[in-house]
C-alpha positions in Angstrom: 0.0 0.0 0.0 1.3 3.5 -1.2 2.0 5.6 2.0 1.7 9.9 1.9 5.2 10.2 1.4 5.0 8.0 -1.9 1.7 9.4 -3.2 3.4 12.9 -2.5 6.4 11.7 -4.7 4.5 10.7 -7.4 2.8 14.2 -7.3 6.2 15.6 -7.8 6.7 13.6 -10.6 3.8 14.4 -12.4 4.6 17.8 -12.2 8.1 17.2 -13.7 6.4 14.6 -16.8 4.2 17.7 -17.6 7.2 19.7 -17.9 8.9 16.3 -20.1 11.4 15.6 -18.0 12.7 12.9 -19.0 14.7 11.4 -15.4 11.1 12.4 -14.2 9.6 9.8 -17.0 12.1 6.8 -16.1 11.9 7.9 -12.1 7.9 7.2 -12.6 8.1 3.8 -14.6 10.9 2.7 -11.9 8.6 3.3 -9.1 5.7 1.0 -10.4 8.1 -1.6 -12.1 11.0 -1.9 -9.4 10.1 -0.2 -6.2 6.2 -1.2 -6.3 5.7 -4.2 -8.7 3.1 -5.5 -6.0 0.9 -2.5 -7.2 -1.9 -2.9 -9.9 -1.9 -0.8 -12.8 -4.3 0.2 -15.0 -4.2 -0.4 -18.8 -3.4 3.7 -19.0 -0.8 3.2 -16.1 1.1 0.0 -17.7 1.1 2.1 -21.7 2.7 4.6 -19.0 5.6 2.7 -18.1 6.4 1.1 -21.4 6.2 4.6 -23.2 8.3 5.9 -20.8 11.1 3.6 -20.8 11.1 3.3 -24.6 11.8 7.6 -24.6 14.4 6.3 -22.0 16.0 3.7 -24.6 16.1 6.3 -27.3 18.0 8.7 -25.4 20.5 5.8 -24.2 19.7 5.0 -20.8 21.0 1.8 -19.6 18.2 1.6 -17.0 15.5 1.7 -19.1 17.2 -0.7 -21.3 17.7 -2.5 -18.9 14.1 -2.5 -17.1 12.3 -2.7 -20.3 14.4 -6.1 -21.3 13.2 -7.7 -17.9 9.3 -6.3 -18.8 10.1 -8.3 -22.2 11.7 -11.1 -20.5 9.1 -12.2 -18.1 5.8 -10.7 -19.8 5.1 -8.5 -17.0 3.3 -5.7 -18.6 3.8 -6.7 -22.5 3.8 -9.5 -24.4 7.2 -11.7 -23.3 9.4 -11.2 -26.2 12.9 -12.8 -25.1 14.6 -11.5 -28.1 13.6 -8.2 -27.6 14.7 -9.0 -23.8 18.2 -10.1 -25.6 18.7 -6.5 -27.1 17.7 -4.8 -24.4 19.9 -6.4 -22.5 22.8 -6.1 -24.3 22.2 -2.6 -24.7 22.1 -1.7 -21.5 25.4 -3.7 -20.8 27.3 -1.9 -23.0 25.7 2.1 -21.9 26.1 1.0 -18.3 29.7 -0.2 -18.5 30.4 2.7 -21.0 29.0 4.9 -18.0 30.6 3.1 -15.2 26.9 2.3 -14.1 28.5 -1.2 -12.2 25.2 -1.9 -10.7 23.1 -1.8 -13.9 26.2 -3.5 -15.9 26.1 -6.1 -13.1 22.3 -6.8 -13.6 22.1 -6.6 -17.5 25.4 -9.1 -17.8 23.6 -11.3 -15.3 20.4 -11.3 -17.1 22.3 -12.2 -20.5 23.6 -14.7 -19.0 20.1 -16.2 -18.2 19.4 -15.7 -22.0 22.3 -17.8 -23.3 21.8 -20.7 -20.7 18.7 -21.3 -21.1 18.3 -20.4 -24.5 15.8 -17.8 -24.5 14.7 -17.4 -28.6 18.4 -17.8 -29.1 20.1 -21.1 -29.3 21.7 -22.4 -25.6 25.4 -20.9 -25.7 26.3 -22.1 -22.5 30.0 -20.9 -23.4 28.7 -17.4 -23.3 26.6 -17.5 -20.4 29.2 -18.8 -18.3 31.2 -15.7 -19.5 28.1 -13.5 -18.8 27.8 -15.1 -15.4 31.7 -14.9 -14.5 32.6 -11.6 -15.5 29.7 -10.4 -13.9 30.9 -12.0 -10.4 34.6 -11.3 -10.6 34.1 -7.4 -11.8 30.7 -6.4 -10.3 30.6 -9.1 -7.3 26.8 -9.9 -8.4 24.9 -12.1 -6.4 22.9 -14.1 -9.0 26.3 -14.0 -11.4 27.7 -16.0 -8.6 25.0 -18.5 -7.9 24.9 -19.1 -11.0 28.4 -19.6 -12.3 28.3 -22.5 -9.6 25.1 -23.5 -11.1 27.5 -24.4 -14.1 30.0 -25.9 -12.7 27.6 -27.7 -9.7 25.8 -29.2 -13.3 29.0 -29.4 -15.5 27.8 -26.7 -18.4 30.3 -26.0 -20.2 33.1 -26.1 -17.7 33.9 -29.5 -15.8 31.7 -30.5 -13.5 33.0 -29.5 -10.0 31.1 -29.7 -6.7 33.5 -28.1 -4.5 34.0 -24.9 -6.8 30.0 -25.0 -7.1 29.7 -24.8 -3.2 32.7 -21.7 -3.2 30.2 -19.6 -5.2 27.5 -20.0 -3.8 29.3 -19.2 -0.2 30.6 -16.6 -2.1 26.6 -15.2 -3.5 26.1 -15.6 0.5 29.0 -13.1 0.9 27.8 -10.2 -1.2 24.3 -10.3 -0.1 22.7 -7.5 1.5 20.0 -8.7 2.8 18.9 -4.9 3.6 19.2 -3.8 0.2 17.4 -6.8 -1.6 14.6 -5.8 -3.0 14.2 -8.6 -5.9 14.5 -11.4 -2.7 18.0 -12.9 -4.7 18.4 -14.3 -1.3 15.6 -17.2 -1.3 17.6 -18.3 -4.5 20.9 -18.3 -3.1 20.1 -20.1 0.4 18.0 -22.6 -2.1 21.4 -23.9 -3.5 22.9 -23.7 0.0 20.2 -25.9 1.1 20.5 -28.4 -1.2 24.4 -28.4 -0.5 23.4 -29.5 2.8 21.2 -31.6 2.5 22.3 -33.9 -0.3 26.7 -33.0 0.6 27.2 -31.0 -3.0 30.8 -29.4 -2.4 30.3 -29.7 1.5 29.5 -32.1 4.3 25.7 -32.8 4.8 23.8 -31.2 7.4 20.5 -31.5 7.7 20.4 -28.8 10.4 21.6 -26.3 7.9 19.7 -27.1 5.4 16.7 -26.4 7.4 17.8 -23.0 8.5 19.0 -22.9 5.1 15.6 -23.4 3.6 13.4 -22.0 5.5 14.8 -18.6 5.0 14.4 -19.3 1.3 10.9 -20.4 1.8 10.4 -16.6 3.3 12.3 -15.2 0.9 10.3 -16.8 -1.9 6.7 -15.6 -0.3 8.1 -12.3 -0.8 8.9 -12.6 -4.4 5.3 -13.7 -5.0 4.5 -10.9 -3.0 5.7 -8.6 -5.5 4.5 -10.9 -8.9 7.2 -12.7 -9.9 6.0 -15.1 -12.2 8.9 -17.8 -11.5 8.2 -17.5 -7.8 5.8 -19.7 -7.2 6.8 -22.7 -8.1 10.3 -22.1 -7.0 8.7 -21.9 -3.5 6.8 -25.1 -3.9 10.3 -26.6 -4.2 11.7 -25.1 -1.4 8.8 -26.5 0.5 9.5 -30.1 -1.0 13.1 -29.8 0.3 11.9 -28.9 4.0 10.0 -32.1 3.8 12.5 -34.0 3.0 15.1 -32.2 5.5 12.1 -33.1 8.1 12.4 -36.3 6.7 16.2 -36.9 7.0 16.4 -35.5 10.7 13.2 -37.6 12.1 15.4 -40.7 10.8 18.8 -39.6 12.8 16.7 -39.1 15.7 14.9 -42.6 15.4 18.6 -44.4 15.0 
């Protein structure tokens, strides 16, 4: 629910649209895209956002590149479109790093990444997403760059598969968490894998203790994410849940030995 101080904001920033200020524009489609995705919005509200971004993209802003790829990439708002999401993405890549926007470089090479691995209207390219992925991590320190260049070696994509340099990224996605700055929930993602680590002994020594705590701060983490729409989210969560049962499982059977 909007509070004063945002509907006041958003009076401010109709005042500046009038005016065609374009930060104003992008500032406007941010705050109902990124900072309030949980909000409906009308047909005239969602034209809004995509209008604005595209003026954004025109100009050569890696944000709006970048948020309009992810609107293409997961359907929110317009029709999914992955190779428009592809472009969009790689657009915003090169303006942010051209810019020395890390954060939005970060994202975009991240989301690339996604793109070639799971071959999103392009053919897999597992060779380039693990490039996406590890550049990403080693320059930026992104979180999901990390988690998922373990993914790749945890699965053996591309590179040979290693369980032990799996497990170091994903301690290493723990690491540059900020849990106070998360607003897309990366966490429940990240203590997924470390879950699983635990409970099945991927890189590491089981624990079904961890994995519980583990887990169930991924199963929180997930309930947020649907919170806020994400269309992945929910059955990402189901999973989660699935793993607490079987963590339940596995400790109920130490106890009873």
């Amino acid at each position: 629910m909007l509070t004063s101080e945002d509907r006041q904001y958003l009076l401010e920033l109709e005042e500046a649209i009038r005016k065609k200020d374009l930060s104003a524009m992008i500032a406007w489609a941010v705050f109902w895209t990124v900072e309030h995705p949980e909000e409906p919005l009308s047909p005239r509200q969602a034209d809004r956002v995509v209008e604005y971004y595209g003026l954004g993209v025109q100009n050569g802003d890696a944000l709006s590149c970048l948020n309009l790829g992810a609107l293409y990439y997961t359907g929110v708002i317009v029709e999914q479109d992955f190779s428009k999401a592809v472009g969009l993405y790689q657009m915003a890549a090169r303006l942010a790093e051209e810019e020395e926007e890390d954060s939005i470089a970060a994202l975009a090479l991240s989301n690339l990444g996604y793109c070639y691995y799971y071959g999103r209207d392009i053919p897999v390219d597992y060779a380039k997403a693990y490039h996406c992925f590890l550049y990403s991590a080693l320059k930026f320190h992104d979180v999901t760059s990390y988690y998922k260049a373990g993914d790749m070696y945890r699965y053996g994509n591309y590179v040979g598969k290693d369980e032990d340099i799996a497990f170091l990224f994903y301690q290493k996605a723990e690491e540059a968490l900020d849990e106070e700055n998360d607003p897309e929930h990366i966490a429940a993602d990240v203590y997924k894998r470390l879950g699983e680590c635990r409970l099945y002994g991927i890189g590491t020594q089981k624990s079904p203790f961890l994995a519980r705590a583990y887990l169930h701060r991924s199963e929180q983490e997930y309930k947020q994410k649907v919170l806020r729409n994400d269309p992945f989210a929910p059955g990402l969560l189901v999973k989660v849940q699935s793993l607490l049962n079987e963590v339940e499982n596995e400790i109920y059977k130490r106890r009873d030995r």
